[in-house]
C-alpha positions, 0 to 999 in steps of 0.5 A: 540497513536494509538485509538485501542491501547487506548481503550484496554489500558483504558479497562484494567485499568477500570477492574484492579479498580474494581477488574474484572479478566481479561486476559493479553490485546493482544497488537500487534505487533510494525510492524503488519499494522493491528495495525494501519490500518483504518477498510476501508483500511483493506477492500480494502486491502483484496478486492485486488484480486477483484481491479486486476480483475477489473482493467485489464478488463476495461483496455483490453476493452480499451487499450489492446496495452499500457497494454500488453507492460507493461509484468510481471508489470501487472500480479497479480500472478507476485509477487516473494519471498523475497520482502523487497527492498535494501534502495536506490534511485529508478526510479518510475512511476504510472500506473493507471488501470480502472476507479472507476466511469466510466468517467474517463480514463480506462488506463494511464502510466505516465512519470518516476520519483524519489523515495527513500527507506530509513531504519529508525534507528529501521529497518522500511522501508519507502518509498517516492515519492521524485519529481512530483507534488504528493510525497506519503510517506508511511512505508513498513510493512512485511508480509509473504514471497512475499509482504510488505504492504505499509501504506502512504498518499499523503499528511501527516502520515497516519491516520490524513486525511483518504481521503488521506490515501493510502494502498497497496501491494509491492512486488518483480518481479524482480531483483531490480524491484517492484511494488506497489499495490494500490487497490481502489484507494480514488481519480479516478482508480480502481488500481494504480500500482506504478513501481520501477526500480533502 
């Protein structure tokens, strides 16, 4: 059980023995993120704006060319209605835009690869990184109109090894094409923009 979920529940029962009248406990919602979110992947999650701006001024500086090849991929107001991706196999490929320390590259597009959307028997949506030597897996969460949040870990469920723990936007930019968001990435870029194409 989740620790907010935990410690709501013990208030609760302490104040039910000693007989304090208190209000209903909100419990949240099964597929709100910010159920399970870490406060530190709340943040970087809201400093997304902040992680586009960034990211794609050291990538100009250095890597104009490769950048304007990649088109509505790298456009942060690219994002349509309608986010929630049909379940399949997709190609994908990790592009990786600034340097969070300033010593590494200001811009790399990998090789593509495979990935996986899968719809689990309660309609969640997850998503994998299925070949390559790093496979995130992670759950798509609704939320709003033109993006899911992306809650995985490149190494097991989110929420036993922070350091490895992900968050980001996914979203629609075109038919049967998506990208995936990673602001303020844990390991080396500033963003990291995961594209999937079927």
């Amino acid at each position: 059980m989740p620790v907010k979920r935990t410690i709501h529940a013990a208030c609760a029962a302490a104040a039910f023995h000693v007989g304090i009248q208190v209000g209903p406990v909100p419990r949240a919602q099964p597929d709100d993120w910010r159920a399970e979110a870490s406060d530190d992947d709340a943040r970087r999650l809201a400093r997304i704006d902040h992680a586009w701006r960034e990211g794609l001024k050291q990538a100009r500086q250095h890597h104009r060319p490769g950048l304007a090849s990649l088109g509505l991929l790298v456009e942060p107001d690219a994002a349509l209605r309608d986010s929630r991706p049909e379940p399949g196999s997709y190609y994908c490929r990790t592009i990786k835009l600034g340097s969070a320390d300033g010593r590494g590259a200001a811009f790399a597009a990998y090789d593509w690869f495979r990935c996986e959307i899968e719809e689990a028997a309660g309609g969640e949506l997850v998503l994998e990184k299925t070949t390559g030597s790093q496979r995130p897996w992670g759950r798509l969460y609704a939320d709003g109109a033109r993006r899911h949040v992306y809650m995985g870990s490149v190494s097991a469920t989110y929420g036993r090894d922070p350091a490895q723990d992900q968050i980001g936007a996914f979203e629609r930019i075109g038919e049967d094409h998506y990208r995936l968001v990673l602001p303020w990435s844990k390991r080396e870029s500033v963003l990291d923009l995961i594209e999937l194409r079927r």
